[in-house]
C-alpha positions as CSV (number, residue, x, y, z in Angstrom):
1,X,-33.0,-3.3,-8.2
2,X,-30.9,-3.4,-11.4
3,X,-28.8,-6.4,-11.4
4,X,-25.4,-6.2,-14.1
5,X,-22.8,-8.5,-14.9
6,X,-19.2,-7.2,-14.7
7,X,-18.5,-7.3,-18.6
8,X,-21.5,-4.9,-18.8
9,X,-20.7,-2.6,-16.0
10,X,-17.2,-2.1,-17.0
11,X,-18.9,-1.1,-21.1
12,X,-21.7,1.2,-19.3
13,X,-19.8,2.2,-16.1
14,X,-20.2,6.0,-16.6
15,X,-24.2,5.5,-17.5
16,X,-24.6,3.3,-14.6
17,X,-22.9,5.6,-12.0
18,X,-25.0,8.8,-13.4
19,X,-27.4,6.0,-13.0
20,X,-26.8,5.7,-9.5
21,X,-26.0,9.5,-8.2
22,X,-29.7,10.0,-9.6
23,X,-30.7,7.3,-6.7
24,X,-30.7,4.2,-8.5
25,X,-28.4,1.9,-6.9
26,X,-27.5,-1.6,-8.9
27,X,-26.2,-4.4,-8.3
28,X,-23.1,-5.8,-10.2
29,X,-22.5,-9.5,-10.6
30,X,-19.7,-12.1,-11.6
31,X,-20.6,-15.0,-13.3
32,X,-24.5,-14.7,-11.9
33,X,-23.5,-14.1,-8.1
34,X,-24.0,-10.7,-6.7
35,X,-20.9,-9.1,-5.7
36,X,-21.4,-5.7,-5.1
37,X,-23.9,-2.8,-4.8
38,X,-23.4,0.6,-5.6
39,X,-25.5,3.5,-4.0
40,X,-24.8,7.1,-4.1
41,X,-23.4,8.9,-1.7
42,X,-24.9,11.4,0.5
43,X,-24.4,15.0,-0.1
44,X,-22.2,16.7,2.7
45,X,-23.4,19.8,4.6
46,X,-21.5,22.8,3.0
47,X,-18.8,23.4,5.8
48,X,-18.9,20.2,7.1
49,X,-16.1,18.7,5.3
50,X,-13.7,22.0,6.3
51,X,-10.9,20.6,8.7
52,X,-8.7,24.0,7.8
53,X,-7.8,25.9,11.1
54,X,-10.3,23.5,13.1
55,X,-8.1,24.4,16.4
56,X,-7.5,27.8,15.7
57,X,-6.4,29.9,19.2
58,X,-5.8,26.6,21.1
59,X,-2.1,26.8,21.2
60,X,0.7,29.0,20.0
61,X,3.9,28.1,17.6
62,X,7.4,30.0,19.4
63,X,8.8,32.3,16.6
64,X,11.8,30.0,16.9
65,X,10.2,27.3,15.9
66,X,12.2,26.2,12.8
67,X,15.4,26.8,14.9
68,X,14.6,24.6,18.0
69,X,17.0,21.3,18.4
70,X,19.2,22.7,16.0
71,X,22.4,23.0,17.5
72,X,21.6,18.7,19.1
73,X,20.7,18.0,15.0
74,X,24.4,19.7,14.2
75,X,25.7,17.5,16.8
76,X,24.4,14.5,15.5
77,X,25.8,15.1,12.4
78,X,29.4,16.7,13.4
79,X,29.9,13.9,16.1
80,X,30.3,16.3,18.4
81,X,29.0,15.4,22.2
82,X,28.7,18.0,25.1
């Protein structure tokens, strides 16, 4: 496995990480000692990664929904106590 120094990885960092999305992880090192390895990722599933109306038809919003607490909110503001 490829071994790089930091001052190298930082001058070749976009050739190293196409590099590494074509399967070649490396290594990158500071001052001789191995600090970190970079692998590529793994491709997601298509529709995996969706989380957009995940609990779709679970519950219901009331079509007052923007209007509920208002009149405690008003009171909170107004001072005004019942």
């Amino acid at each position: 496995m490829l071994t790089v120094n930091i001052h190298d990885a930082k001058t070749q960092l976009s050739k190293l990480v196409d590099q590494a999305a074509q399967g070649e992880a490396f290594i990158i090192a500071k001052a001789g000692k191995p600090m970190v390895k970079v692998i590529p990722l793994e491709p997601t599933v298509a529709g995996t990664a969706s989380r957009l109306g995940f609990m779709a038809g679970e519950f219901s919003v009331p079509d007052d929904f923007d209007q509920m607490g208002s009149s405690e909110i008003e009171d909170l503001f107004t001072g005004r106590k019942d």
